[in-house]
mmCIF file of the N, C-alpha and C atoms, coordinates in Angstrom:
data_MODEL
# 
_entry.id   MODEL 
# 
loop_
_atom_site.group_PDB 
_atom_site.id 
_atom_site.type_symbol 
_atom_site.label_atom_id 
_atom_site.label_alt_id 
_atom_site.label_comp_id 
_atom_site.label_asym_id 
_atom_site.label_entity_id 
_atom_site.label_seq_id 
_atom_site.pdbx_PDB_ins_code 
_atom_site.Cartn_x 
_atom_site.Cartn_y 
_atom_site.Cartn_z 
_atom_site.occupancy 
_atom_site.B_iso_or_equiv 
_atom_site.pdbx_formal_charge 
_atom_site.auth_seq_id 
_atom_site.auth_comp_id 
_atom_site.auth_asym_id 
_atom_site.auth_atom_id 
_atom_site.pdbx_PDB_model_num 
ATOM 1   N N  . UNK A 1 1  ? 0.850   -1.184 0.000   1.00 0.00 ? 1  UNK A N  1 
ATOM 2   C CA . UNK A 1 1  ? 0.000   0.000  0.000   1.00 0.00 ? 1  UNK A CA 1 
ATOM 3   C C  . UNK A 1 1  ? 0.890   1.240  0.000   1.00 0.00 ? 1  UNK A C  1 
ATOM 4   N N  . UNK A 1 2  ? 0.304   2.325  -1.147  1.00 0.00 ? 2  UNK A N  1 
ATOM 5   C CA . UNK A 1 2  ? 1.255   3.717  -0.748  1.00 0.00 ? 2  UNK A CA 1 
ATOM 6   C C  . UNK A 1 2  ? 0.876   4.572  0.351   1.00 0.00 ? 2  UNK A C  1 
ATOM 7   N N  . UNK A 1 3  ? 1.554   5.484  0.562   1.00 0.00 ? 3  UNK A N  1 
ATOM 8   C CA . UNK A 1 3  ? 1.273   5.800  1.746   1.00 0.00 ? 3  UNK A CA 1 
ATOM 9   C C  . UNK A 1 3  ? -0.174  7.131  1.346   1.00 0.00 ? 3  UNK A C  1 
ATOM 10  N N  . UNK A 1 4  ? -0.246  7.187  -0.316  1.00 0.00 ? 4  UNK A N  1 
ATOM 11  C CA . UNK A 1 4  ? -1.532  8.084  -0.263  1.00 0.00 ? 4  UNK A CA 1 
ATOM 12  C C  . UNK A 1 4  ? -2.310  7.110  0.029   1.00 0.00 ? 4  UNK A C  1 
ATOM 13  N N  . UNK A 1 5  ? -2.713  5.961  -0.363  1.00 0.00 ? 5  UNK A N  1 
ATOM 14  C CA . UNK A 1 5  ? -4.029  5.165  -0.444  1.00 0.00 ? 5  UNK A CA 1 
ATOM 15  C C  . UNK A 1 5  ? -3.501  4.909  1.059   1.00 0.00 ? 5  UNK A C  1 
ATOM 16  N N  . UNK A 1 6  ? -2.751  4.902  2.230   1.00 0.00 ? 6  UNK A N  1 
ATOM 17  C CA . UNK A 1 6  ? -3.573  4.884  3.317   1.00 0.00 ? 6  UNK A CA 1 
ATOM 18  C C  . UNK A 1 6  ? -3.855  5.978  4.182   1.00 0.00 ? 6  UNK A C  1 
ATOM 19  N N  . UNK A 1 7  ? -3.936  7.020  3.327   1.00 0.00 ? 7  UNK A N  1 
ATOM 20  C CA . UNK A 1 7  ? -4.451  8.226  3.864   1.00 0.00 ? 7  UNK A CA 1 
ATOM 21  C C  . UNK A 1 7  ? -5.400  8.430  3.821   1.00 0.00 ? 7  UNK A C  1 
ATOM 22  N N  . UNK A 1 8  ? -5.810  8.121  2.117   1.00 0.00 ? 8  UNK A N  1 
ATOM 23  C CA . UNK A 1 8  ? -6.818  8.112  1.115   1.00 0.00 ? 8  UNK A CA 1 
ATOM 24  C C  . UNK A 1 8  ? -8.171  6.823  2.287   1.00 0.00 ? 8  UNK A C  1 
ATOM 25  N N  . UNK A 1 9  ? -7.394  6.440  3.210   1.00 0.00 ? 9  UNK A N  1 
ATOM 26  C CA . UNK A 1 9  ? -8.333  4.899  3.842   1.00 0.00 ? 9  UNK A CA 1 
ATOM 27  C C  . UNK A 1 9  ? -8.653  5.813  4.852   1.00 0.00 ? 9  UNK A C  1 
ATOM 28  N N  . UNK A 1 10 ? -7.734  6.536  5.634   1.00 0.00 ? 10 UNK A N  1 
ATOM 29  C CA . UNK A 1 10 ? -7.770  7.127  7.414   1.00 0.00 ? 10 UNK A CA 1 
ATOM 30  C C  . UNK A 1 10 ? -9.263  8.004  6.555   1.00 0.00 ? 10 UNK A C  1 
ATOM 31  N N  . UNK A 1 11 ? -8.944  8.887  6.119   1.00 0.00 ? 11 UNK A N  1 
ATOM 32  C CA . UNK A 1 11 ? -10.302 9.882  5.556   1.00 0.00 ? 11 UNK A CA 1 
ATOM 33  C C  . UNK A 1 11 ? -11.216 9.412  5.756   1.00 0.00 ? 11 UNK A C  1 
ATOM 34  N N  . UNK A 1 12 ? -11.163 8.020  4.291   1.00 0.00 ? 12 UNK A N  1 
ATOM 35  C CA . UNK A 1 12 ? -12.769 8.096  4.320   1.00 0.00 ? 12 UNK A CA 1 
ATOM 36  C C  . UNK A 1 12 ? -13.148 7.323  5.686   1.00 0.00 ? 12 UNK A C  1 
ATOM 37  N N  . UNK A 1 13 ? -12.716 6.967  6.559   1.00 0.00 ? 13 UNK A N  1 
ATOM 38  C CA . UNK A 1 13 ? -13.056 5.855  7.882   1.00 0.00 ? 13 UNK A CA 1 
ATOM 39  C C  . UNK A 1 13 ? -13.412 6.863  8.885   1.00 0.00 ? 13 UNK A C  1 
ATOM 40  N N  . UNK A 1 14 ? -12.788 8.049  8.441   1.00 0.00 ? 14 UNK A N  1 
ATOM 41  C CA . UNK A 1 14 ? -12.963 9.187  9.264   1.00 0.00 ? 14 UNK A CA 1 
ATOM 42  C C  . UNK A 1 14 ? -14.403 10.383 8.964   1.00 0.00 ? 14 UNK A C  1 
ATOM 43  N N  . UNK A 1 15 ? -15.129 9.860  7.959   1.00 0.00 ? 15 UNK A N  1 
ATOM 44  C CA . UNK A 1 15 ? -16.368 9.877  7.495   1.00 0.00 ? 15 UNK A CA 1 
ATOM 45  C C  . UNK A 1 15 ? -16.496 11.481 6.462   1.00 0.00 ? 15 UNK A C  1 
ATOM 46  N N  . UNK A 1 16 ? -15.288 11.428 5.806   1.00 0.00 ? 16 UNK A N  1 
ATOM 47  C CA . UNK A 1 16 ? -14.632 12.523 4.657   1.00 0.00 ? 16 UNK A CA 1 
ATOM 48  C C  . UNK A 1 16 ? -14.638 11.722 3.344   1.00 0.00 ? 16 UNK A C  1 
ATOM 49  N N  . UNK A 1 17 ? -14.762 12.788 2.583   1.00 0.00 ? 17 UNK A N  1 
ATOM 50  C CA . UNK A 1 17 ? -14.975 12.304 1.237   1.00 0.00 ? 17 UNK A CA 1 
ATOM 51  C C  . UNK A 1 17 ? -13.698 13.463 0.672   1.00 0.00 ? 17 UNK A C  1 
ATOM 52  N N  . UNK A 1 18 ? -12.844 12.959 -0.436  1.00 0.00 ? 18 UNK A N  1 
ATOM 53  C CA . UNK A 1 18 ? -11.730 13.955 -1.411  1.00 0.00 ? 18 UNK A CA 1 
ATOM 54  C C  . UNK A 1 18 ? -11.573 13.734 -2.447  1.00 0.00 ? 18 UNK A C  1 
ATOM 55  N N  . UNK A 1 19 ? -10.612 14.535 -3.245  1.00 0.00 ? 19 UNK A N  1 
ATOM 56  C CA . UNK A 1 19 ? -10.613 14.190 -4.730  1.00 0.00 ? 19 UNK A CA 1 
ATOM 57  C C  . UNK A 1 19 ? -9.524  15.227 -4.914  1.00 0.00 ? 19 UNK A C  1 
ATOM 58  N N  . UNK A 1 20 ? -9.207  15.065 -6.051  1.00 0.00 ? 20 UNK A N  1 
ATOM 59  C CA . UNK A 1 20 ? -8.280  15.912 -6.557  1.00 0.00 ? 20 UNK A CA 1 
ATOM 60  C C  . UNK A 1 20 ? -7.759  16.005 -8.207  1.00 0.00 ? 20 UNK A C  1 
ATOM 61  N N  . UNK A 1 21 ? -7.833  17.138 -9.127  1.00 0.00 ? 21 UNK A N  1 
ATOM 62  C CA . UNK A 1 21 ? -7.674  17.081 -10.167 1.00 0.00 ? 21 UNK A CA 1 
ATOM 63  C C  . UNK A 1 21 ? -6.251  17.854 -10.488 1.00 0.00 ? 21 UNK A C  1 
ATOM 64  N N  . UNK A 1 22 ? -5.766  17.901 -11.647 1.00 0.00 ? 22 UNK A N  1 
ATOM 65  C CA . UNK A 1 22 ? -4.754  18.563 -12.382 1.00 0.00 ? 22 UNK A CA 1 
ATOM 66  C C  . UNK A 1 22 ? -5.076  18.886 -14.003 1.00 0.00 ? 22 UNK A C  1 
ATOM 67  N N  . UNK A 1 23 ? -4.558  19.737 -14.318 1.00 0.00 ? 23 UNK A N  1 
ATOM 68  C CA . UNK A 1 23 ? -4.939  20.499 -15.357 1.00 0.00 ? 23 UNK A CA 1 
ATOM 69  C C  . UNK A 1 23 ? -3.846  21.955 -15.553 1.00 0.00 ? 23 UNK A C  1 
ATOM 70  N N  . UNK A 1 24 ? -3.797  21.706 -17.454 1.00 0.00 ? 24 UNK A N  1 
ATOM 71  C CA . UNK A 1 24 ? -3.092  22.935 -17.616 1.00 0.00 ? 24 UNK A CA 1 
ATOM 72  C C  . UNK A 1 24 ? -3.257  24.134 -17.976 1.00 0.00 ? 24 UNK A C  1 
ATOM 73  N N  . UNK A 1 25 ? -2.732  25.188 -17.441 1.00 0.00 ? 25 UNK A N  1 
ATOM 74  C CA . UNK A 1 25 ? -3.514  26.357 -18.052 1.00 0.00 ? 25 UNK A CA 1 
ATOM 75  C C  . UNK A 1 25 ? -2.959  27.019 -19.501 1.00 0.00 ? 25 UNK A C  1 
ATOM 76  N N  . UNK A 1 26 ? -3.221  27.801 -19.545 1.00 0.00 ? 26 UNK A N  1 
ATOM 77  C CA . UNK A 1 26 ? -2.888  28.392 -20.893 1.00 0.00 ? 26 UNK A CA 1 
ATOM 78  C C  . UNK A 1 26 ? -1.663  28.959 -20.805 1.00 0.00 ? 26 UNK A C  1 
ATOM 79  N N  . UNK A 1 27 ? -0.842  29.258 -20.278 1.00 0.00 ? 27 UNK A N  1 
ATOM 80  C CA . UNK A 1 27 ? 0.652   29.308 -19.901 1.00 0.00 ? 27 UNK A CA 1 
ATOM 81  C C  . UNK A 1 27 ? 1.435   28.390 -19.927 1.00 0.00 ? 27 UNK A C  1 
ATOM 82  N N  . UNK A 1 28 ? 1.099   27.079 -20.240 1.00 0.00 ? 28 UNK A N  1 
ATOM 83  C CA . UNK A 1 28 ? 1.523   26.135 -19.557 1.00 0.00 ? 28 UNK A CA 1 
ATOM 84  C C  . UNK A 1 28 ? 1.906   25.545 -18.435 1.00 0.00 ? 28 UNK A C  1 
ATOM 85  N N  . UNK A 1 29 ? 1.033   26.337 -17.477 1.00 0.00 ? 29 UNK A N  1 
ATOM 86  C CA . UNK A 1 29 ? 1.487   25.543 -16.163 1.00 0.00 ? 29 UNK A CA 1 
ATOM 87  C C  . UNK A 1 29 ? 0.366   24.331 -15.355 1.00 0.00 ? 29 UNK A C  1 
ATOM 88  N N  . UNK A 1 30 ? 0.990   23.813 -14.202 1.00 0.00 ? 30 UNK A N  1 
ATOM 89  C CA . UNK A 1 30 ? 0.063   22.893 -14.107 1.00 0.00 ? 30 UNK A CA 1 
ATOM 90  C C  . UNK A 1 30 ? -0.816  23.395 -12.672 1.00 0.00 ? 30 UNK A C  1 
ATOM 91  N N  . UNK A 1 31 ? -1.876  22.814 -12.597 1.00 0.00 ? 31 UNK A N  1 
ATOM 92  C CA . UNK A 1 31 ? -2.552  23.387 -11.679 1.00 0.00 ? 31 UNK A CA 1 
ATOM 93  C C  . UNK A 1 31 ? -3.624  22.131 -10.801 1.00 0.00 ? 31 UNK A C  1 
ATOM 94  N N  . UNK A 1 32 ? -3.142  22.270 -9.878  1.00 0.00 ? 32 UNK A N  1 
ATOM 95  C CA . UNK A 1 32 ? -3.497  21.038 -9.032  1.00 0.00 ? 32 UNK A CA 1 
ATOM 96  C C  . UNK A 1 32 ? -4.838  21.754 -7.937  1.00 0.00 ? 32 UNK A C  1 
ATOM 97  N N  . UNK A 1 33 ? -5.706  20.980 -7.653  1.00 0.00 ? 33 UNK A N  1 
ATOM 98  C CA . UNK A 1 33 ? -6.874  21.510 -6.790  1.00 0.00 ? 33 UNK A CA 1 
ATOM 99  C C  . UNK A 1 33 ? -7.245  19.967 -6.204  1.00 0.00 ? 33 UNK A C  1 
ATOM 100 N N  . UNK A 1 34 ? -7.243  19.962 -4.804  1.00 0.00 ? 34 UNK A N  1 
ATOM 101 C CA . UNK A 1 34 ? -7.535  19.021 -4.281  1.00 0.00 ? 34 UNK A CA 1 
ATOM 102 C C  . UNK A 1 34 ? -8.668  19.679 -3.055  1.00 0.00 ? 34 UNK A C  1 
ATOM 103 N N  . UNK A 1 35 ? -9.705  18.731 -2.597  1.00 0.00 ? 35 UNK A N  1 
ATOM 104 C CA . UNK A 1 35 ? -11.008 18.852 -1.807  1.00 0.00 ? 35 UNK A CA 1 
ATOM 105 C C  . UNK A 1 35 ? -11.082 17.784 -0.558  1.00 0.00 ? 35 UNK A C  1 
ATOM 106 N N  . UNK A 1 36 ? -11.612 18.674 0.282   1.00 0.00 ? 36 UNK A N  1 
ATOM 107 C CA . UNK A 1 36 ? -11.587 17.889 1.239   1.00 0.00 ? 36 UNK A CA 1 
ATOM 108 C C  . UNK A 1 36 ? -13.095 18.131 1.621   1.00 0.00 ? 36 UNK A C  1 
ATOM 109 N N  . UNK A 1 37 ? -14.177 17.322 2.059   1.00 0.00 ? 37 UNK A N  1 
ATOM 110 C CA . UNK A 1 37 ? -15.669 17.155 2.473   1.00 0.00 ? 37 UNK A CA 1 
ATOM 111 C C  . UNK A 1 37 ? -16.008 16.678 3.451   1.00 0.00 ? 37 UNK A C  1 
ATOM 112 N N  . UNK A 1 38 ? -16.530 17.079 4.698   1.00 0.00 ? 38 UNK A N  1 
ATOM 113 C CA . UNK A 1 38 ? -16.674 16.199 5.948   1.00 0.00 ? 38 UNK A CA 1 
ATOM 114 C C  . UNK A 1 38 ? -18.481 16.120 5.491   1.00 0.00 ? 38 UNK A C  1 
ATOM 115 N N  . UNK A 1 39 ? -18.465 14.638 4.988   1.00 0.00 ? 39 UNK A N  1 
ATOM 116 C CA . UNK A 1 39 ? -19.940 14.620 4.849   1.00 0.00 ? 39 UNK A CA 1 
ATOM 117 C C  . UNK A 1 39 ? -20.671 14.631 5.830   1.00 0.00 ? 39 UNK A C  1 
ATOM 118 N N  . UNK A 1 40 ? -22.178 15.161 5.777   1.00 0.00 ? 40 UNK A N  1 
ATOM 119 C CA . UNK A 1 40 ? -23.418 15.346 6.544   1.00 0.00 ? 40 UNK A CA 1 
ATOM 120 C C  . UNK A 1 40 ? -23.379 16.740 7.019   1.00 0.00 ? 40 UNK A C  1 
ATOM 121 N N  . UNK A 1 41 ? -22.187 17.569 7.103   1.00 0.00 ? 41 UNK A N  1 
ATOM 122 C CA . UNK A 1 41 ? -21.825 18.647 7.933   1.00 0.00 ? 41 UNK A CA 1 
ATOM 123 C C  . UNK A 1 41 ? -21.368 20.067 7.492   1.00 0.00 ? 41 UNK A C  1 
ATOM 124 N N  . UNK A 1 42 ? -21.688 20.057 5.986   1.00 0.00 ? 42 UNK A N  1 
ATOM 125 C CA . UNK A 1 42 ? -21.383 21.001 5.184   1.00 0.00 ? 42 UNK A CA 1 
ATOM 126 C C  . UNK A 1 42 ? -20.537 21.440 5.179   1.00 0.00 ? 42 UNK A C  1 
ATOM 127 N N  . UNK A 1 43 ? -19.084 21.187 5.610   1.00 0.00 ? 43 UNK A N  1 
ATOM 128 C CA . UNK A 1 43 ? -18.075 21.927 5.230   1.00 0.00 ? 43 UNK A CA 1 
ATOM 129 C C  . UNK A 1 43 ? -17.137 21.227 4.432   1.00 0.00 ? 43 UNK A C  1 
ATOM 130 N N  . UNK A 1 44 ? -16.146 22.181 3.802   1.00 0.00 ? 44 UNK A N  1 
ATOM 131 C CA . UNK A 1 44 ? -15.403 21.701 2.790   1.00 0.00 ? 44 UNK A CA 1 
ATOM 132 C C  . UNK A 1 44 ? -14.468 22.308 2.557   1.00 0.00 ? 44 UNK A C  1 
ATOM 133 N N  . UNK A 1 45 ? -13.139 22.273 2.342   1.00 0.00 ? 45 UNK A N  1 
ATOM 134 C CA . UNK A 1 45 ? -12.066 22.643 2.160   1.00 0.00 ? 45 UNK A CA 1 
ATOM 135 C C  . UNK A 1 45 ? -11.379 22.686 0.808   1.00 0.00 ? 45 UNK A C  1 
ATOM 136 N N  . UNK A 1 46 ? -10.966 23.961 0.108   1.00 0.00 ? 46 UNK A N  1 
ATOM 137 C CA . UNK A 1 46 ? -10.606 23.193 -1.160  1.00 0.00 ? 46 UNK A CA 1 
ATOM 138 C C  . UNK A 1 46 ? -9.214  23.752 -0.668  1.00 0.00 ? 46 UNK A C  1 
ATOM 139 N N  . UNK A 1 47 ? -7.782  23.200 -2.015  1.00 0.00 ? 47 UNK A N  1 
ATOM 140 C CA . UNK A 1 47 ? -6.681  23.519 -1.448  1.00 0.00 ? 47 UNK A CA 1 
ATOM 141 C C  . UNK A 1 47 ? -5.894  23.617 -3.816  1.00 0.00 ? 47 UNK A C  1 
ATOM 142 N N  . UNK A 1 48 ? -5.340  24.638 -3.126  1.00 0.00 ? 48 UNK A N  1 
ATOM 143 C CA . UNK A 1 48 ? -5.279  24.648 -4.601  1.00 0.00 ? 48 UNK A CA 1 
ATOM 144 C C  . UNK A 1 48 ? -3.803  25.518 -4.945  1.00 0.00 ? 48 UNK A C  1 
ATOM 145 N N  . UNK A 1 49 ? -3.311  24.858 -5.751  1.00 0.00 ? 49 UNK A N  1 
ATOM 146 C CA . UNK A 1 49 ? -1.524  25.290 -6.270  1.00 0.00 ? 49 UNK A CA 1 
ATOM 147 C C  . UNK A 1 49 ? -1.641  24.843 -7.607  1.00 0.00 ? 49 UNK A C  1 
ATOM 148 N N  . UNK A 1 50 ? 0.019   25.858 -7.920  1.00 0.00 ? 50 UNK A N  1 
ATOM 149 C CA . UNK A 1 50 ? 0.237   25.730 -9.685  1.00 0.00 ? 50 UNK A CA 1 
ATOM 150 C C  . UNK A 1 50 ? 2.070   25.725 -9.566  1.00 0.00 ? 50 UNK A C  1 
ATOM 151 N N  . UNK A 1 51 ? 2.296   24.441 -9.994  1.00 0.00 ? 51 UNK A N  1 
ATOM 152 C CA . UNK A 1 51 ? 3.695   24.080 -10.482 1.00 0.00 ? 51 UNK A CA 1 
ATOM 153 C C  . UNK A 1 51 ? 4.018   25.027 -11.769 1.00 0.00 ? 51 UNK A C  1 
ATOM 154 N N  . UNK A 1 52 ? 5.046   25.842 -11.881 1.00 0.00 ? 52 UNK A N  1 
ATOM 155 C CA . UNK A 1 52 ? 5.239   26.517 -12.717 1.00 0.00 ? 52 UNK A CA 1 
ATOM 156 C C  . UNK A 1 52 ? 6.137   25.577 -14.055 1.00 0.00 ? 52 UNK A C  1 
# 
């Protein structure tokens, strides 16, 4: 197991839902946005960077 997928395990056991995409912009850079969701409880965290 890597050590994301047992992070990716603590979360959801911890009753969170995440995700995370990448994508490039028109500059060429890359741009990463990852989410964090504590379901039933409405809050949510997004977290978001760009590798130049």
């Amino acid at each position: 197991m890597k050590y994301w997928e047992a992070i990716a395990d603590n979360l959801s056991k911890a009753g969170l839902s995440w995700g995370w995409v990448a994508a490039i912009d028109h500059e060429g850079r890359t741009i990463f946005q990852e989410w964090l969701d504590q379901m039933n409880v409405g809050l949510m965290f997004w977290i978001s960077s760009t590798r130049s």
